[in-house]
C-alpha positions as CSV (number, residue, x, y, z in Angstrom):
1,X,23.5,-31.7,89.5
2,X,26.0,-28.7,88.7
3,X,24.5,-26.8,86.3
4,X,26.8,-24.4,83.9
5,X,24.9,-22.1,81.3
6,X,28.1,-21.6,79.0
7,X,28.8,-25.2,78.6
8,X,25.5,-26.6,78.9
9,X,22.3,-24.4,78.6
10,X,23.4,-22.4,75.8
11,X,24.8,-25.8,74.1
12,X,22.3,-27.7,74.4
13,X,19.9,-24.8,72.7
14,X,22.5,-24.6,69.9
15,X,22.6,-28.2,69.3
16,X,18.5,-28.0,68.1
17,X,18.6,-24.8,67.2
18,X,22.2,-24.4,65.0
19,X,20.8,-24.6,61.7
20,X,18.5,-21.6,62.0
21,X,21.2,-19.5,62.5
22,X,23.5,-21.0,60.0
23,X,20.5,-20.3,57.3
24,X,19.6,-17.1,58.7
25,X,23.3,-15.8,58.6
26,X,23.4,-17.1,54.5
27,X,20.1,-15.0,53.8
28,X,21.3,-12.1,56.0
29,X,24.9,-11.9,53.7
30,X,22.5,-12.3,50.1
31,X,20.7,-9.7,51.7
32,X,23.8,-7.8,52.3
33,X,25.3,-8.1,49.2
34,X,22.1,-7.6,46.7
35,X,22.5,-4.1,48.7
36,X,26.0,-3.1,47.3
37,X,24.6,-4.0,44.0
38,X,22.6,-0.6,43.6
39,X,25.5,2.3,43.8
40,X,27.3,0.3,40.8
41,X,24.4,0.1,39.0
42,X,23.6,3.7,39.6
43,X,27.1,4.5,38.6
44,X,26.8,3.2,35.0
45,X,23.7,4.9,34.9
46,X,24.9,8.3,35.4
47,X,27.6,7.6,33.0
48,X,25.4,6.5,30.3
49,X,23.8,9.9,30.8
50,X,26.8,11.8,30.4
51,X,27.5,10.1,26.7
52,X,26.5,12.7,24.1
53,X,24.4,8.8,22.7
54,X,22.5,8.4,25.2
55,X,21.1,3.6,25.1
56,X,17.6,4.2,26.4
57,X,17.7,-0.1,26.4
58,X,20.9,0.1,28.8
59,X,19.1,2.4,31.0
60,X,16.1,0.4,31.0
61,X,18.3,-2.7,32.3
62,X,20.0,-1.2,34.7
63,X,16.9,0.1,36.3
64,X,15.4,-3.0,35.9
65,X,18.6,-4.9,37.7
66,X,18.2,-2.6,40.6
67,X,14.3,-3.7,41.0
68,X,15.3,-7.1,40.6
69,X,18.4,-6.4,43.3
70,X,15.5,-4.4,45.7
71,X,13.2,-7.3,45.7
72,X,15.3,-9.8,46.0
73,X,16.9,-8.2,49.1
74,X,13.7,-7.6,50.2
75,X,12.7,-11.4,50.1
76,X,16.2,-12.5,52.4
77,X,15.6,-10.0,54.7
78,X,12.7,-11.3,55.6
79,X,13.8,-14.8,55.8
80,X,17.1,-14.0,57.6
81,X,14.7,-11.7,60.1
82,X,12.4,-14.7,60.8
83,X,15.2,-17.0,60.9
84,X,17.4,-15.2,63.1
85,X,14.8,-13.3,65.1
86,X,12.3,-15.2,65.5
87,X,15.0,-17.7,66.6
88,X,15.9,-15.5,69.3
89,X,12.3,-16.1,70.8
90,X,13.2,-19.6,71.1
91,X,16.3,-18.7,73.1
92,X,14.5,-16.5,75.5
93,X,12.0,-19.3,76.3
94,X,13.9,-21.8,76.3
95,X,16.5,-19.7,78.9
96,X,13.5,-19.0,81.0
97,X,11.8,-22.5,81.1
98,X,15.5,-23.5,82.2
99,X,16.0,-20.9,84.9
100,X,12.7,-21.5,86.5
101,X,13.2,-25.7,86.4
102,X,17.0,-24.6,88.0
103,X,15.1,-22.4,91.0
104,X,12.8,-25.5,91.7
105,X,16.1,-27.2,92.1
106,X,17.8,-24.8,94.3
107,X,17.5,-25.2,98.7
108,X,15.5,-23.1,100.7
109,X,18.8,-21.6,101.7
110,X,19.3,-19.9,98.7
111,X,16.3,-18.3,98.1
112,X,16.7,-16.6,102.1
113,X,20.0,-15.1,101.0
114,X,18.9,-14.0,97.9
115,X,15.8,-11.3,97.5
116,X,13.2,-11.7,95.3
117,X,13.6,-8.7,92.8
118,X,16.8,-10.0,92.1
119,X,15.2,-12.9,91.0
120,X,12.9,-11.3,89.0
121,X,15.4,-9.5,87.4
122,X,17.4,-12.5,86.1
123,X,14.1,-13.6,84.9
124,X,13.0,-10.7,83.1
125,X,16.1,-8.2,82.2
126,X,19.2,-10.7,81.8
127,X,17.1,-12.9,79.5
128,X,15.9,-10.1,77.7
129,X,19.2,-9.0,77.6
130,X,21.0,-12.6,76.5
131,X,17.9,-12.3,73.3
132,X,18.6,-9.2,72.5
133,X,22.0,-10.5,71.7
134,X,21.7,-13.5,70.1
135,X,19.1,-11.7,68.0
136,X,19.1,-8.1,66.7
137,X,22.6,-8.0,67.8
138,X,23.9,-10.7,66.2
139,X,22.1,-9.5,63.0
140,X,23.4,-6.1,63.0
141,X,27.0,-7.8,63.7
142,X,27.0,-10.2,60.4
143,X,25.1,-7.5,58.4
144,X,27.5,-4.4,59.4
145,X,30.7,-6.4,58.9
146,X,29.2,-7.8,55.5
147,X,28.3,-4.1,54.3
148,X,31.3,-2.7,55.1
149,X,33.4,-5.8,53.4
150,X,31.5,-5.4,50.6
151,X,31.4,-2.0,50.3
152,X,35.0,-1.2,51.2
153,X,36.3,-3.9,48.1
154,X,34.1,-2.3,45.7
155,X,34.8,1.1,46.2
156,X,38.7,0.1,46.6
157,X,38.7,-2.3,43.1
158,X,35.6,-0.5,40.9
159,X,36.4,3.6,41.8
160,X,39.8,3.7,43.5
161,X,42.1,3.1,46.1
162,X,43.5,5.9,47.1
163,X,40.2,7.8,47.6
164,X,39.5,5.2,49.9
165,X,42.0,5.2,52.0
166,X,41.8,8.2,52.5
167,X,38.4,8.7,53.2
168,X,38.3,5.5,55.4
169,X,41.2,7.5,57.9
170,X,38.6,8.2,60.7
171,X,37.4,4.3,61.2
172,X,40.0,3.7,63.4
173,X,38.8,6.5,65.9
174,X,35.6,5.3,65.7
175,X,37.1,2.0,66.5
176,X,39.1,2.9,69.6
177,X,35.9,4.8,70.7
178,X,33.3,2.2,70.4
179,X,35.9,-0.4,72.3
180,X,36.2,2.4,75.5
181,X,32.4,3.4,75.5
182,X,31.3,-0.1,75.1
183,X,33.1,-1.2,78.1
184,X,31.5,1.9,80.1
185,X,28.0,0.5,79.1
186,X,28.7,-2.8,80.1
187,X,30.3,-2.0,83.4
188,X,26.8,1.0,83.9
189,X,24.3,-1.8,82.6
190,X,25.7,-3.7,85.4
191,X,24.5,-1.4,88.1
192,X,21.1,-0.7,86.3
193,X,20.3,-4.4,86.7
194,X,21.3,-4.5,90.3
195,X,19.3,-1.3,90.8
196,X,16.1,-2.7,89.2
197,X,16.3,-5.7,91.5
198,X,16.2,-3.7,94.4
199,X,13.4,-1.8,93.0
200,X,11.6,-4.7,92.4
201,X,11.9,-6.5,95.4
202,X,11.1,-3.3,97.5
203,X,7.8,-3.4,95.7
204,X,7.0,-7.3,96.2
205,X,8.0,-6.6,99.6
206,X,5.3,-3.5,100.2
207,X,2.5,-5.8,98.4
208,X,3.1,-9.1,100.2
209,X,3.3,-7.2,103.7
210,X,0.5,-4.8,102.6
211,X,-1.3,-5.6,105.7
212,X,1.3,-4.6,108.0
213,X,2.5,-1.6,106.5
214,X,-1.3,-0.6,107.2
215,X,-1.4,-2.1,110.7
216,X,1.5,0.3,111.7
217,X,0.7,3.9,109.6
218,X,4.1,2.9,107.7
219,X,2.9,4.6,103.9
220,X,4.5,7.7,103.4
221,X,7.5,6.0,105.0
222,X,8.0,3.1,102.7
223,X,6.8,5.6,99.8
224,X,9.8,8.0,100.7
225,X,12.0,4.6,100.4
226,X,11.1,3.9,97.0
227,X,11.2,7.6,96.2
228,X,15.3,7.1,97.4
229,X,15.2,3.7,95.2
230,X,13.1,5.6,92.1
231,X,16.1,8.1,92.3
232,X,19.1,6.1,92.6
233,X,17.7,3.9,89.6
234,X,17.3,7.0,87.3
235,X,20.5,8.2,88.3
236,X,22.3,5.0,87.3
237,X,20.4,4.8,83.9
238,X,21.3,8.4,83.1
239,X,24.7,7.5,83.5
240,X,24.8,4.8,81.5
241,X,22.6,6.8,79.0
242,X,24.7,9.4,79.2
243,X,28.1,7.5,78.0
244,X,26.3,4.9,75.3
245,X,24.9,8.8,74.1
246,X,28.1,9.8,73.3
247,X,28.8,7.1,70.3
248,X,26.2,8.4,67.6
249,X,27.4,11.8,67.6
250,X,31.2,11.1,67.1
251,X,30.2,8.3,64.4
252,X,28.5,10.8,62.9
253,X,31.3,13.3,63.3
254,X,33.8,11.3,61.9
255,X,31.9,10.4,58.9
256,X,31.8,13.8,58.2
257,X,34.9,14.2,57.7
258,X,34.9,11.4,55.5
259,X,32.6,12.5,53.0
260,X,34.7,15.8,53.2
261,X,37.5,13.9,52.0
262,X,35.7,12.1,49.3
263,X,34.1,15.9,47.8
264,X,37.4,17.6,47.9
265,X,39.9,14.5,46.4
266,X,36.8,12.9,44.3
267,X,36.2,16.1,42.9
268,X,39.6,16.3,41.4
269,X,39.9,12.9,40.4
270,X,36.5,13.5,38.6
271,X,38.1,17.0,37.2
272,X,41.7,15.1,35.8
273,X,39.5,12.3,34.7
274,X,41.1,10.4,37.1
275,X,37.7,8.5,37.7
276,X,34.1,9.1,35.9
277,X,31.4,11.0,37.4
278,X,29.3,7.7,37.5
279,X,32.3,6.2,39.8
280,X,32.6,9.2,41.6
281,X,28.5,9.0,42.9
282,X,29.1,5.2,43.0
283,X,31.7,6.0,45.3
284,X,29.6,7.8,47.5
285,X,26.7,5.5,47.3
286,X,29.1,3.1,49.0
287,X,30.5,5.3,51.7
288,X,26.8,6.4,52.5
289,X,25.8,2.8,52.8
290,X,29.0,1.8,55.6
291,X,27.4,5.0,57.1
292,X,24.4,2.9,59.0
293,X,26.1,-0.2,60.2
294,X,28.8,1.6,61.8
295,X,26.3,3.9,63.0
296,X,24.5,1.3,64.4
297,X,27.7,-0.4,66.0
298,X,26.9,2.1,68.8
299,X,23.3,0.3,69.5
300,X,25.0,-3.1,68.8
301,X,27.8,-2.3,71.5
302,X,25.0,-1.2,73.6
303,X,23.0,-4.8,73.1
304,X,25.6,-7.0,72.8
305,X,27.3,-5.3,76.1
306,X,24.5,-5.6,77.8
307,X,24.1,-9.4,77.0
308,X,27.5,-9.9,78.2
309,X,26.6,-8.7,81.5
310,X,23.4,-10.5,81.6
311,X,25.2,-13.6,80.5
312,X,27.3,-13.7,83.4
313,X,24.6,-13.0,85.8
314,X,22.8,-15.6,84.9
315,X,25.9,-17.9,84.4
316,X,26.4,-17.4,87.9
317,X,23.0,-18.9,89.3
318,X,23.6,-21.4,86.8
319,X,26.3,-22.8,88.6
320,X,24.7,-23.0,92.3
321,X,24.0,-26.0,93.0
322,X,22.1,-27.9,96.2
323,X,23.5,-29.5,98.7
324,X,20.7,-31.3,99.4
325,X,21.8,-34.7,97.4
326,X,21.0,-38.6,97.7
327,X,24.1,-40.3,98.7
328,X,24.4,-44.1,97.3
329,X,24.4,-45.3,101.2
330,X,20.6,-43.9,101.3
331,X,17.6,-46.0,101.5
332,X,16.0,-47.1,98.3
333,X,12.8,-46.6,97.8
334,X,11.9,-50.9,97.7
335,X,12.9,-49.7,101.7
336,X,10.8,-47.5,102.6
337,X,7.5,-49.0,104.8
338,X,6.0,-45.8,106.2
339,X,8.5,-45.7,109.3
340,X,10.0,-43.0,110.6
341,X,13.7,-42.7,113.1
342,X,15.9,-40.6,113.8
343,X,18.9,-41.1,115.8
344,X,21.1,-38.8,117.5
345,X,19.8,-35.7,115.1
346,X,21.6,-32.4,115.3
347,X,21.5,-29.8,113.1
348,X,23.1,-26.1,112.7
349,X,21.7,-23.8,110.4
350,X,24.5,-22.7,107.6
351,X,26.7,-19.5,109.0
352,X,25.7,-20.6,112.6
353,X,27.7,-22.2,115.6
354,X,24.9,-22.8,117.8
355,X,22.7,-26.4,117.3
356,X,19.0,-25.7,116.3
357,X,18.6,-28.8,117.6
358,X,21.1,-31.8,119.1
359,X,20.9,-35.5,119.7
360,X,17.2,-36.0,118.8
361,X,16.3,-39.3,118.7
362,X,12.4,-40.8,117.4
363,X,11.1,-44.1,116.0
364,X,7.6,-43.2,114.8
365,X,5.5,-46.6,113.6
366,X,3.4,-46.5,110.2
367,X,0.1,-45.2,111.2
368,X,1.0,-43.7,114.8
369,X,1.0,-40.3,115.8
370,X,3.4,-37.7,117.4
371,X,2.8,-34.7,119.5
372,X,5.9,-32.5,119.7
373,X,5.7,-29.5,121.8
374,X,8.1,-26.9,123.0
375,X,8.4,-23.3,124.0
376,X,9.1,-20.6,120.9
377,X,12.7,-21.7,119.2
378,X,12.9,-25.2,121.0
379,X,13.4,-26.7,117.3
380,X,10.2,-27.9,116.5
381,X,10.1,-26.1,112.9
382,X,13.4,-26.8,112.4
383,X,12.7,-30.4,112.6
384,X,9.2,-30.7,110.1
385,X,12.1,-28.7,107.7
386,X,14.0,-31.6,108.2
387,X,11.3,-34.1,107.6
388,X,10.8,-32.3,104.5
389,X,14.4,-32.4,102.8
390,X,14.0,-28.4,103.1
391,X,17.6,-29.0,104.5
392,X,20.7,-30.9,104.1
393,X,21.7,-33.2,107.1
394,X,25.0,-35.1,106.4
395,X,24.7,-38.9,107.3
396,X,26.8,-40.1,109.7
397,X,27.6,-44.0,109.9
398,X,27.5,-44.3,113.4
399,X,23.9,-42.4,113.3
């Protein structure tokens, strides 16, 4: 059976699962919002201070409104984390019990044109990868977009809007930037992946044929092989470390010149009594708080990137199917007595013109035994593979 990770896998995980996320995503926006509370709080605060009467009480339930604000988002972010998280456990299991039930499904066909570090590497990295995503990425996608809604409408409605726009110029830099950069990473991770699977099948190659490495003095040469492999996997991490490295930095650049804005034309407005001093640190309690989640939109491009590719790599396998499949003309199993024939038999390997073996015909009784002999590639391990299923052989009606 045809097997399609986007339709199905991931679906069918969803379809337990969905409700987890839906309650973890609720928590994660309380969470998100009993945040923003705190610069408005600490903006009346300051303001009461400034009042030649200064209300003690006020003072006392404001700060007591932004304990009650702290622990509370304190208590959903650890729900959402366990939710949401912890959920992302259940993905990476549940991808992994599902990959390994698809390779016991797969020919032995496949498995000689593929090498086993790659295997490995869909089994370890891509899943990793496809978690990753559907867990701290996901998180820091809701939370970051939340934030910045939040924060954004307060600062535009409560302070003013014209200080905001203004400082909020440089997001769309930062947006063009993490759009280019992120498809770098994804495109780099891509390579990485490949890399590591032909580091790791290198090494499962060395210990499986430890014995005749040995036999023929080969050490130093397959250590100078891996040596070239080492390198050409640093090289392709450094690259894509050297590109996702580039995001912080102008984030952080950008936001500079935000908060330059805010000093110079806050400043004023605070001077002309445009806005109060309390709005004014409000103001920038806000703009220091979008600071992290765009910050972190560079790691989240970086994850969610890197699930992408993973995604598809493992979409791919996936989708292979065998071609080794019970036709509705095949015996049932009320037919089978112990009795073995085969008539006319041949049989060419897949990519191959030449017959393995042709016109083999054998009626073996239950209970009897066969001696098949033959010089070295004569067929006879070709047909026990047969026997076995280990191959496809398309029925014939006149066979």
């Amino acid at each position: 059976m045809k097997m399609k990770m986007k339709g199905k896998v991931i679906n069918d995980f969803f379809k337990k699962y969905w409700m987890h996320y839906v309650a973890g995503v609720v928590f994660l926006v309380l969470t998100t919002y009993m945040q923003t509370i705190a610069p408005k709080l600490l903006g009346i605060i300051i303001d009461i201070l400034s009042m030649e009467d200064i209300n003690k009480e006020k003072i006392l339930f404001y700060l007591g409104m932004m304990i009650i604000a702290s622990i509370g988002a304190f208590i959903t972010r650890y729900i959402w984390r366990y939710l949401i998280i912890g959920n992302s456990r259940n993905l990476e299991c549940y991808l992994r019990e599902r990959l390994f039930q698809h390779f016991q499904t797969l020919p032995v066909q496949f498995y000689h044109q593929r090498k086993t570090g790659d295997l490995m590497a869909y089994a370890i990295n891509d899943i990793s990868a496809v978690r990753m995503s559907f867990g701290p990425g996901l998180a820091h996608i809701v939370n970051g977009i939340g934030m910045c809604t939040v924060s954004i409408l307060a600062m535009a409605r409560s302070v003013n809007f014209k200080l905001t726009l203004l400082s909020l110029l440089p997001i769309p830099i930062i947006t063009l930037l993490m759009i280019k950069i992120g498809d770098l990473v994804r495109q780099r991770f891509k390579i990485v992946q490949e890399n590591f699977a032909a580091i790791s099948d290198r090494v499962q190659e060395n210990i499986s044929g430890i014995r005749v490495i040995k036999s023929y003095v080969q050490e130093n040469e397959e250590v100078h092989r891996f040596d070239d492999l080492n390198e050409t996997m640093r090289e392709s991490n450094i690259k894509m470390v050297r590109v996702s490295s580039l995001l912080s930095p102008m984030i952080e650049l950008c936001f500079g010149i935000s908060f330059m804005i805010s000093l110079i034309y806050g400043s004023s407005m605070v001077k002309n009594n445009v806005i109060t001093l309390g709005d004014f640190v409000a103001f920038n309690g806000y703009l220091t708080m979008i600071i992290k989640p765009v910050s972190s939109i560079g790691r989240v491009i970086n994850i969610i990137q890197k699930g992408i590719a993973s995604f598809r790599r493992l979409n791919e396998i996936f989708q292979v199917q065998s071609d080794i499949t019970d036709d509705s003309g095949d015996v049932t199993l009320t037919e089978i007595g112990g009795d073995i024939e085969i008539n006319n038999l041949t049989f060419n390997y897949p990519d191959t013109e030449e017959a393995a073996i042709k016109n083999i015909n054998i009626k073996l009784n239950k209970g009897k035994t066969l001696g098949i002999i033959g010089r070295t590639g004569s067929g006879k391990t070709t047909l026990v593979n047969l026997l076995l299923r280990l191959y496809n052989v398309e029925r014939k009606d006149n066979h």
